[in-house]
C-alpha positions in Angstrom: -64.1 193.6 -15.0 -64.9 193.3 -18.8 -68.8 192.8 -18.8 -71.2 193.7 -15.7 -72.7 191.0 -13.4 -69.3 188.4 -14.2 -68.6 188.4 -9.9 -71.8 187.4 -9.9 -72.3 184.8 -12.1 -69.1 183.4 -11.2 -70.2 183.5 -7.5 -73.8 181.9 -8.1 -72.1 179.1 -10.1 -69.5 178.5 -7.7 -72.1 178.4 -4.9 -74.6 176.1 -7.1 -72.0 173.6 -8.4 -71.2 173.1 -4.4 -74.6 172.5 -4.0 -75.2 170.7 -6.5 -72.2 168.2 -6.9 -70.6 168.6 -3.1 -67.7 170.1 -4.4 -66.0 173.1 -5.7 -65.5 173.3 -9.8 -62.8 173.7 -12.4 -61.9 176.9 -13.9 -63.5 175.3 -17.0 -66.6 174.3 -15.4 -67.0 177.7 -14.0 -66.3 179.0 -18.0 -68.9 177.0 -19.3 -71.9 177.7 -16.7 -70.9 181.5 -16.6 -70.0 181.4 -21.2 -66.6 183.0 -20.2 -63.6 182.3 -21.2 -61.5 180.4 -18.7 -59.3 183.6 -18.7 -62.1 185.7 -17.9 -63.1 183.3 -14.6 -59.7 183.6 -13.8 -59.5 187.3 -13.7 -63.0 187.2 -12.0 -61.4 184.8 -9.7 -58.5 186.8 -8.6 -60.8 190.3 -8.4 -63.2 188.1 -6.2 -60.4 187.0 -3.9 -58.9 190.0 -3.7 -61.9 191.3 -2.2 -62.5 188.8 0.0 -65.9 186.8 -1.9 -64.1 183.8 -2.5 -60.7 181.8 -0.9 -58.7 179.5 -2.9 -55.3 177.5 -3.0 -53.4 178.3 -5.7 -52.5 176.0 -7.8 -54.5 173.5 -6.1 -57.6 172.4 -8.5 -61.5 172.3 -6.9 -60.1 174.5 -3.7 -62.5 177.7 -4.6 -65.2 178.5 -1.8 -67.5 181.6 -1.3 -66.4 183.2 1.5 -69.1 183.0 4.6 -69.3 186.8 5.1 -73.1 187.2 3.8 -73.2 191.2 4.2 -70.2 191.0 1.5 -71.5 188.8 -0.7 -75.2 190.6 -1.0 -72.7 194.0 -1.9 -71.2 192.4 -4.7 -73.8 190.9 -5.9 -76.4 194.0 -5.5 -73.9 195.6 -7.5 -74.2 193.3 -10.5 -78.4 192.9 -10.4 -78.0 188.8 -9.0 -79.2 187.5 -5.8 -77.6 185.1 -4.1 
């Protein structure tokens, strides 16, 4: 990960955006709540589901969703200093 606490922004945006709007955002929405680049979400993204924080289709636009698992989630984001 290139700057400490992106899993966790990404994660709170994802999870306020659903919130919020009642559906999941864009890669570009997530850029421009988190100020990353849409590359950087992406990566974040792919980390995120590779650890299991966050399922997805790919290829499929407004598909991301945080994973239920709560014990997960509060590791990866006590990690990065967020709460979630």
């Amino acid at each position: 990960m290139s700057r400490p606490g992106s899993c966790a922004r990404v994660l709170l945006a994802i999870r306020d955006h659903w919130e919020r709007e009642g559906y999941a955002p864009t890669v570009r929405e997530l850029a421009d709540a988190c100020a990353m680049s849409v590359g950087g979400v992406q990566a974040v993204l792919a980390h995120l589901s590779e650890i299991g924080a966050v399922t997805h289709k790919e290829g499929c636009p407004r598909t991301v969703r945080v994973t239920r698992d709560e014990d997960l989630l509060q590791r990866t984001i006590g990690r990065e200093g967020g709460t979630i």
